[in-house]
C-alpha positions, 0 to 999 in steps of 0.5 A, spaced: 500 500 500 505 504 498 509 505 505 513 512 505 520 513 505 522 518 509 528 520 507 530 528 509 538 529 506 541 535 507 547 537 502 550 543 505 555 548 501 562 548 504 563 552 510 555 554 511 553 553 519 548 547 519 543 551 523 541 554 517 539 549 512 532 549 511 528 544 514 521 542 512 514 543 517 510 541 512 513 534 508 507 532 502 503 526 503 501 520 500 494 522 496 489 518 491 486 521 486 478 520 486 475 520 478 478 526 474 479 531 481 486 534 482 490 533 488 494 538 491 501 537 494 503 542 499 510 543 502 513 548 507 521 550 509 524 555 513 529 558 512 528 558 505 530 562 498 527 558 494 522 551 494 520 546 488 517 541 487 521 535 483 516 529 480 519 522 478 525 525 477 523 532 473 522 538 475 516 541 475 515 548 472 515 553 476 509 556 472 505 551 476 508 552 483 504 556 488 508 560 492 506 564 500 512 567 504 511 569 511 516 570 517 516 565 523 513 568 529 518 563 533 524 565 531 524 570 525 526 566 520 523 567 513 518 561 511 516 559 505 510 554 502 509 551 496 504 548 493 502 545 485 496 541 483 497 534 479 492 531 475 490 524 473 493 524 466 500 528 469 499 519 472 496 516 467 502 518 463 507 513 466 502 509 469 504 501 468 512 503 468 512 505 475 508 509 481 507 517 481 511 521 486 513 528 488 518 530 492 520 537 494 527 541 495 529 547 499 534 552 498 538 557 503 545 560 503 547 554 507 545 548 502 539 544 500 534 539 503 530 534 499 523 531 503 520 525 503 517 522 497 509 523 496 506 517 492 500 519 488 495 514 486 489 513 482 483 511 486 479 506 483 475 500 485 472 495 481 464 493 480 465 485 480 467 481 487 473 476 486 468 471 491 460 473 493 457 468 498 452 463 497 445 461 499 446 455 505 441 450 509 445 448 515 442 445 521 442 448 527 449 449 531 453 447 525 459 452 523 457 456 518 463 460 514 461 466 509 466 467 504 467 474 500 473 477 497 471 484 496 473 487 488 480 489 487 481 496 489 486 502 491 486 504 496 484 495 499 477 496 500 474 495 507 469 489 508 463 490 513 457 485 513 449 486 512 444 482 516 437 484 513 440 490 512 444 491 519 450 491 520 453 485 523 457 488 530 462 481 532 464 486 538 457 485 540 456 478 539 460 473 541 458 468 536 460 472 530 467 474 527 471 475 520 476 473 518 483 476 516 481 474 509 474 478 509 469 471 510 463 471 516 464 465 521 458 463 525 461 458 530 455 456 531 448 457 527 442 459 532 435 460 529 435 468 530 441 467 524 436 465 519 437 472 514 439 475 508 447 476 509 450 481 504 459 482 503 459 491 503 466 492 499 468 500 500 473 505 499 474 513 497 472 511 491 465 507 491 461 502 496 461 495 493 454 490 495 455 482 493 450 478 491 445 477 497 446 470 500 440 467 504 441 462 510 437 458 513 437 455 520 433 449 520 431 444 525 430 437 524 424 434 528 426 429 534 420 425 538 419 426 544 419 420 550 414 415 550 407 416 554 406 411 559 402 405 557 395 405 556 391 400 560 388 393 557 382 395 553 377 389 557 377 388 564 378 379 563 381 375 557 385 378 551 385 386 548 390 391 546 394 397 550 397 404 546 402 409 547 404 415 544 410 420 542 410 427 539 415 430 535 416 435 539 424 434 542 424 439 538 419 441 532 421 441 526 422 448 523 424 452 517 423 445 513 427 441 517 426 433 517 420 430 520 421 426 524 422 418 521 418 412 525 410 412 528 408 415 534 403 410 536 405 403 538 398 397 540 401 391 543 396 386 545 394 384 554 390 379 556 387 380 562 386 374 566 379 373 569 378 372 578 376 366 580 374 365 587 376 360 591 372 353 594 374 347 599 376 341 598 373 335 601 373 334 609 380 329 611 379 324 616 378 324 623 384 324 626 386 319 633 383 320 639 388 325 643 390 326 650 384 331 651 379 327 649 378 331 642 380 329 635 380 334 629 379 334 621 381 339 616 379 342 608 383 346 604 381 351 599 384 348 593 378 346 589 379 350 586 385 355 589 382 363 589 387 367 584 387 373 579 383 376 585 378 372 586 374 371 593 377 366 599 373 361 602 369 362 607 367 358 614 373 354 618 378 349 615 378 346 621 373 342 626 374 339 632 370 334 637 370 330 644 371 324 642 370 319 648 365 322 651 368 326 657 370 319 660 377 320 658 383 321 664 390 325 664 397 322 665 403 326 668 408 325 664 414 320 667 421 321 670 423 317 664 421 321 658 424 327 662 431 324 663 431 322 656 430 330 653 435 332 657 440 327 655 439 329 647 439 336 648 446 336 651 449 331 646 447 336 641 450 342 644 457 337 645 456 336 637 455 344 636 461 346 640 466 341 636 465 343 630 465 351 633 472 348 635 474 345 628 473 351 623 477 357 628 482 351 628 482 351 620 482 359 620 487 360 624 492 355 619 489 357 613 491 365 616 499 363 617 500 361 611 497 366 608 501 370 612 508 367 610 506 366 603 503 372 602 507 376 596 512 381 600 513 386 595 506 389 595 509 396 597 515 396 594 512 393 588 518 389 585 525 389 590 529 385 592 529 382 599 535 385 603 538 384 609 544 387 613 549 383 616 552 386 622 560 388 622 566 383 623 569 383 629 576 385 626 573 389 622 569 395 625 568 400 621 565 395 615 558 396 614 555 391 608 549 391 605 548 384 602 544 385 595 540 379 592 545 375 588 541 376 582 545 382 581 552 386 580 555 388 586 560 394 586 565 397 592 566 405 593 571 406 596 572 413 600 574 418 605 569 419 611 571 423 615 569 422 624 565 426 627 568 433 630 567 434 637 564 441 639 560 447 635 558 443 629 561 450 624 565 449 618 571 453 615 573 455 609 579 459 610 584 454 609 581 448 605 575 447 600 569 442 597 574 440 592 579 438 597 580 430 597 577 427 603 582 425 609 586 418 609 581 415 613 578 409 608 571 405 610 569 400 605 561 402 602 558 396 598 552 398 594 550 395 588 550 397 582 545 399 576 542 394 572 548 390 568 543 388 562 535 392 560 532 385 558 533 382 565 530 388 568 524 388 563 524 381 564 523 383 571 518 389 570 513 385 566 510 380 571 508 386 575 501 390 574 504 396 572 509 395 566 503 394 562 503 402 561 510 403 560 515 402 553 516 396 551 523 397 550 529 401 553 531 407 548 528 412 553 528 408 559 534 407 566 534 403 570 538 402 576 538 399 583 539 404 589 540 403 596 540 408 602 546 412 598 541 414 593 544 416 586 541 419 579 537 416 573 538 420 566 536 419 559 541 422 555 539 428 550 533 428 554 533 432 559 530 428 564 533 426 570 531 423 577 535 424 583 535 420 589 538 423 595 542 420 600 537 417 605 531 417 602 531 409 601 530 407 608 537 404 610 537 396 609 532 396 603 534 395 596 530 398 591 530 397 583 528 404 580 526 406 573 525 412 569 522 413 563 519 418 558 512 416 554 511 418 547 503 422 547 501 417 543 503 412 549 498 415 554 492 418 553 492 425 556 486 429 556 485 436 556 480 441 557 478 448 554 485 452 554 489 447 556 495 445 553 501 440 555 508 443 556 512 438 557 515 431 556 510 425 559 515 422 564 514 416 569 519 414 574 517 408 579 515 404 581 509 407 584 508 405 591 515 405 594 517 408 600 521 415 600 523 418 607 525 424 603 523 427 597 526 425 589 527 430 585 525 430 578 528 434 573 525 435 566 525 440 560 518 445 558 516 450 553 512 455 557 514 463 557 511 463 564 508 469 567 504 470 573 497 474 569 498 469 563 498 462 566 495 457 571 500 452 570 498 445 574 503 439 575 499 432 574 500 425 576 497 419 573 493 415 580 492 408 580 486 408 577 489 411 570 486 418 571 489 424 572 489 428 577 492 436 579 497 436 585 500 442 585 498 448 582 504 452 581 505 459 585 498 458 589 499 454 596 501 447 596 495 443 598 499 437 601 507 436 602 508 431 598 509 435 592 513 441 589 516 445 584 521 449 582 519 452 575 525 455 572 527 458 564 527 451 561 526 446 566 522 444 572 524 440 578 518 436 582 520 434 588 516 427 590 515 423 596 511 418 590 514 416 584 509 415 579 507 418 572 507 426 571 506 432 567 507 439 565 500 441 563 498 449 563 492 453 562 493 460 558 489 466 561 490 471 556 491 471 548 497 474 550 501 467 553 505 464 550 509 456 548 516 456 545 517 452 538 523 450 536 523 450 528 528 445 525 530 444 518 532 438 514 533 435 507 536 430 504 543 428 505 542 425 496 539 427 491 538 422 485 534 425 481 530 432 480 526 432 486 528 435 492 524 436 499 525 440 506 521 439 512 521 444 516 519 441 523 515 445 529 518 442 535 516 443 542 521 446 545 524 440 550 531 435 549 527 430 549 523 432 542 529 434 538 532 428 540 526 424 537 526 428 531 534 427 530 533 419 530 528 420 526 531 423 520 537 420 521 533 414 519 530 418 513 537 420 511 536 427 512 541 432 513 540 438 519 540 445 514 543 451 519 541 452 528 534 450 530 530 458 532 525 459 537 518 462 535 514 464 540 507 461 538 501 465 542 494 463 545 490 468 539 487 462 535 491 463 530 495 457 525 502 458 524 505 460 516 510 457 512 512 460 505 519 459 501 522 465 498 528 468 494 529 462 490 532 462 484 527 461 478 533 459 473 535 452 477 529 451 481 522 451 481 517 450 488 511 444 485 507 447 491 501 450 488 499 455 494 503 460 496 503 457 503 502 451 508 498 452 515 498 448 521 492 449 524 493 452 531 490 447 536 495 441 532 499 445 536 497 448 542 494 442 545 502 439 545 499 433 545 502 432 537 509 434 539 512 435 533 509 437 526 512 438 519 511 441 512 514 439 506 517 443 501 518 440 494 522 443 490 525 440 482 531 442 479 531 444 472 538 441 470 541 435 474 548 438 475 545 444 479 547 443 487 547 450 490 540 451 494 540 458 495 532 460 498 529 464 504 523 460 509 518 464 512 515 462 518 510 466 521 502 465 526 497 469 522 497 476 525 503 475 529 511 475 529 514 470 524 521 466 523 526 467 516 530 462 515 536 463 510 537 457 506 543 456 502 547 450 503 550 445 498 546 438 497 552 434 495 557 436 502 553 439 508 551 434 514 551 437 520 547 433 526 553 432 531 553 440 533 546 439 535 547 432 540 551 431 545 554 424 544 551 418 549 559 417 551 559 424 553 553 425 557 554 420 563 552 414 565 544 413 565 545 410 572 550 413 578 549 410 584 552 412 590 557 418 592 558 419 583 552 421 582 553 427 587 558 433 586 558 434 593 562 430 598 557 426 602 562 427 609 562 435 607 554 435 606 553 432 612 556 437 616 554 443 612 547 440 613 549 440 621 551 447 621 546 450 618 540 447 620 540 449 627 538 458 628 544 462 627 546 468 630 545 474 625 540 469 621 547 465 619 543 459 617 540 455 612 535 462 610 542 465 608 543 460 604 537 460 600 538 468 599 545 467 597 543 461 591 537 466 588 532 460 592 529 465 598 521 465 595 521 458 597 522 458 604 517 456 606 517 449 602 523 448 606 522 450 612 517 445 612 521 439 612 525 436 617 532 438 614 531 445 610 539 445 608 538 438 606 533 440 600 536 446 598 542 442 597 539 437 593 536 442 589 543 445 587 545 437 585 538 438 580 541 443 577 548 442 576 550 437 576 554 434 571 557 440 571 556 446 576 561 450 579 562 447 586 567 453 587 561 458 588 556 453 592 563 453 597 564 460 597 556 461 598 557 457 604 563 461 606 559 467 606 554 464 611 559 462 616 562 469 615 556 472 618 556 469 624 563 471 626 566 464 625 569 462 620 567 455 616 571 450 614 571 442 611 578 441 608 583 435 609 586 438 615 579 437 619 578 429 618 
């Protein structure tokens, strides 16, 4: 649209004072020329002598210059204003061949000054719209998108959109929005939407209408639920019942469909008929009794009264004397007493055994269960340990006899004996770094896992190795005890770190870490949110900690307090996620917590399970870190030629897979990866190539742009993403590839990639990985996976913890390594400086300056007028 080039250039005479160059107070202006009326440029110099304008290069005659002088009331130099007309033919002169501009040049004694060029342009807009909406039926709720490209133009024409000739506002309806390429979206369609929708195109030329495209909103009927069933249409024997819908759930409008099917069903009921009841025939007279009666009986059976019928009326039972009173009545002997009471206790006696048999049973039953029961079910999966007590000839060797399954190897190190007295170190004549005293004790522990397979044999006859990886790519795995220890997976990131006595002494647990792909573990998201980091388990779950492991992992937020609500997740036994913990707000439990820095986050857990990274933007100005790769074959065969540009998350552990990924491909990395901030505005992300040259190469991409859709990459779930570009060579001999690649978010701020390399030589991935040999052992055990002397950080943790003078504690500490906002988190544990020190071995390790953590600790040991030390000298 003609961007002004301002440009004042002064060319001084030789020996004039700068003060006195005339500068412009009024530079001409990009003007358009509306049908056959001529616009009017104007400028304004002081001091001048003289002022004309210059267009295209030629000089105006001064003829058509007109000239106003006056004074500056400022300060009293002379001012100069000059204007001339141009006409639409003066433009239509050398129209095609270049744009029309004028520009004007003011004189003094001290020298010339040029002001900024004015562009003058016809006006126009043309009758016919490149696109016009049409006439839709939709159903009610569905999207509805209302393409209109408005007639070519100058200046671009404005669009705004008419419903039933009102305009439509999407400031006032949420509903309702226009794309940056002038279509009407309705997210979804309402009734009240039914209307005739018309595309305006205006400028300062004229005010375009399209077509007028009608949209219906229409609404499928549906039945409503069934009426109760009618009752039976006779009172006995077989009828008929009904029941009836409407279709009403809703009812069908703007011509939707009717809905399909009856609305009344019949069924056939019968109804079974009453009938009463009537006695049988009168029994026997039973014997004479002891009272001297004896009885009869009868049932109603004959027939039996049913589906409502009357019972029988009158007794079932008669009785009479049977010997005309003349009957007498015997007491019962002492014989049959003796005998009832003989059979009842015979009967108790019975009872009571086998009450006796079944608690005998049970009990048995309970202790072997008891001894055979499986004693891994807190510790899912270790291995049995138990400690031997020390040789008498060897006091200070303590040994921990692991299962014999498994490798085993000896640390062998310096400790140093307790120091009587004020537990305070100095530092002025020793250092961490110093080698620990002469003193030689014996730690054995074992060592991680000497072989994967074993150690997925063994995970596979548990519960919860169905959720895992089936393989050991992107797993470690090791077997730690009461010294703790370390688990990474190299290029990742990820990182597990056991402190010393988190693992109750006389235990040996077998750890695992390991990173899931998305695809591995469903994740669900809502709304806004979206994943910012890997999916990382570290296990097994259930296992007893007594202090808390940290859990180093990388992310791709910009984090800010007004922008995101950023929740740690953990995966429970059941499989569905749960918050615990949301960042910057009060920890519910204190069982979890975390440090959320730059790049990467640091969980400290007392439960090791499944975790992840998920946030949730609060405003369209949040925003997640992509990391854009390229890559393109290493060969090419033939005339083709393709470069993916991939949109990564921006973590370790997605590079690496993209990496191993192309390597496979036989791709080669083309330059250093760039970070785009992708932001939370719904808008999808651009990719164009540019600058190539057309006499060897031509792009076979038939659009001028790939997109990815937004929500592909918000989400995070779909980590990394590519577009391809194919591009052909004209000649087989040409090797140079010389092009720029644009990556942008609509409306946003982009990425250009200068692309020039030569397809027979570059290949460079060994820049951008560190190699495995180069990262360190997967697994470290014991004292090598600390940088901190174990005998040192006991006595820093000594020191510090207790209140010191002058706040010369572990407080100052905290202040001192940038860590005082979470002061609280560690004053809720029963060693602050324990967990502060754990912290910086999540940071820093393999390569942390251990010279800055002393020199830390120094300071806090200066302040409270007692100089710290732990060198040699002191063991």
């Amino acid at each position: 649209t003609g961007a002004q080039q301002s440009a004042t250039v002064a060319n001084p005479v030789s020996g004039a004072s700068p003060d006195l160059l005339p500068h412009f107070q009024l530079e001409p202006e990009d003007v358009y020329i509306v049908k056959n009326k001529a616009v009017s440029l104007a400028c304004r110099a002081t001091p001048a002598t003289q002022i004309y304008f210059k267009c295209n290069g030629e000089w105006v005659h001064q003829g058509d210059h007109v000239t106003q002088h006056g004074t500056d009331r400022g300060t009293g130099l002379p001012v100069m204003e000059v204007r001339i007309e141009v006409t639409r033919q003066q433009v239509e002169k050398i129209f095609g061949l270049e744009e029309y501009w004028c520009q004007c040049v003011a004189w003094s004694s001290s020298g010339t000054t040029k002001s900024q060029k004015a562009f003058v342009r016809i006006a126009y807009l043309r009758k016919n719209f490149e696109q016009e909406p049409t006439a839709r039926e939709v159903s009610i709720e569905q999207g509805i998108v209302l393409p209109c490209r408005p007639p070519e133009g100058i200046p671009p024409a404005e669009v705004e959109w008419l419903r039933n000739e009102e305009l439509v506002d999407p400031a006032l309806d949420a509903n309702v929005y226009v794309t940056p390429e002038h279509s009407l979206v309705l997210r979804q369609a309402r009734l009240a939407d039914t209307a005739n929708y018309t595309c305006v195109a205006k400028n300062i030329v004229a005010r375009r209408r399209s077509a007028s495209a009608a949209i219906t909103v229409y609404v499928n009927g549906g039945w409503s639920t069934w009426a109760q069933w009618s009752g039976c249409s006779t009172s006995c024997g077989r009828g008929w019942q009904k029941r009836s819908r409407t279709c009403t759930n809703p009812t069908p409008l703007n011509g939707g469909a009717f809905c399909e099917g009856q609305n009344v069903q019949k069924t056939a009921c019968t109804t079974l008929c009453p009938v009463d009841g009537a006695w049988s025939e009168w029994s026997k007279w039973s014997v004479c009794g002891a009272e001297c009666t004896h009885w009869r009986s009868r049932e109603c059976s004959e027939p039996a009264p049913r589906n409502g019928g009357q019972e029988c009326r009158g007794p079932e039972l008669d009785t009479r004397n049977c010997t005309s009173e003349l009957c007498s009545h015997a007491a019962a002997g002492a014989e049959d007493v003796a005998l009832y009471v003989g059979l009842v206790a015979v009967a108790v006696c019975l009872v009571l055994l086998l009450l006796v048999g079944v608690l005998v049973y049970c009990r048995k039953k309970g202790g072997l269960d008891a001894d055979v029961a499986d004693s891994s079910i807190l510790t899912a999966g270790f291995q049995p340990v138990s400690i031997k007590p020390s040789k008498a000839d060897n006091p200070g060797l303590l040994t921990i006899q692991p299962d014999l399954s498994t490798a085993t190897m000896t640390y062998q190190g310096s400790l140093c004996p307790r120091q009587d007295g004020p537990a305070k170190l100095q530092l002025p004549n020793g250092h961490l770094l110093s080698p620990l005293g002469a003193g030689r004790h014996t730690l054995h522990h074992s060592s991680p896992a000497a072989e994967g397979a074993d150690f997925v044999a063994r995970l596979s006859t548990q519960s919860y190795f169905r959720s895992l990886p089936r393989g050991t790519t992107n797993m470690a795995y090791g077997t730690f005890n009461f010294l703790g220890g370390r688990l990474m997976i190299p290029n990742t990131g990820i990182s597990l770190l056991i402190p010393p006595d988190a693992i109750p002494r006389g235990k040996i647990y077998e750890v695992y870490l390991t990173l899931h792909k998305q695809e591995e573990v469903r994740l669900p998201l809502a709304g806004c949110q979206t994943l910012l980091s890997p999916i990382v388990s570290c296990g097994p779950p259930g296992v007893l900690l007594t202090r808390p492991a940290i859990l180093a992992m990388g992310h791709c937020v910009e984090a800010s307090a007004e922008n995101w609500s950023i929740r740690l997740k953990k995966q429970s036994c059941e499989g569905t996620w749960e918050d615990v913990l949301q960042l910057g707000a009060e920890p519910c439990t204190e069982l979890y917590y975390c440090q959320l820095e730059a790049q990467a986050c640091y969980v400290f857990t007392e439960q090791l399970g499944r975790f992840a990274l998920v946030g949730e933007s609060l405003s369209m100005a949040a925003s997640k870190r992509l990391k854009l790769v390229l890559f393109a074959p290493a060969a090419c065969p033939s005339l083709e030629y393709n470069i993916r540009v991939y949109c990564l998350s921006d973590t370790q552990d997605v590079l690496k897979e993209v990496i191993q990924l192309e390597k496979q491909l036989g791709g080669q990395l083309i330059g250093a990866p760039r970070v785009l901030h992708f932001k939370d505005s719904y808008h999808n992300l651009r990719l164009s190539i540019h600058d190539m040259p057309s006499s060897l190469w031509k792009s076979k991409l038939l659009a001028s742009y790939q997109e990815i859709p937004f929500y592909h990459i918000w989400s995070g779930l779909q980590p990394f993403l590519h577009c391809t570009f194919t591009l052909e060579r004209l000649s087989p001999s040409t090797c140079e590839l010389a092009c720029k690649i644009w990556v942008w978010q609509v409306e946003g701020d982009g990425q250009s990639f200068t692309v020039n390399f030569n397809i027979a030589k570059d290949t460079r991935f060994s820049d951008w990985l560190v190699p495995d040999s180069e990262v360190g052992a997967p697994a470290l055990v014991g004292p090598s996976a600390f940088k901190i002397p174990f005998l040192i950080r006991q006595k820093i943790i000594s020191s510090l913890d207790p209140p010191g003078t002058r706040g010369a504690d572990w407080r100052t500490l905290a202040q001192k390594l940038n860590l005082e906002s979470h002061l609280s988190f560690f004053a809720s544990k029963p060693s602050p400086t324990a967990m502060i020190l754990n912290l910086w071995e999540a940071r820093h390790f393999p390569n942390g300056n251990l010279s800055q953590l002393a020199a830390a600790v120094a300071e806090v040991g200066k302040q409270d007028g007692a100089l710290f030390a732990v060198s040699e000298a002191e063991c």
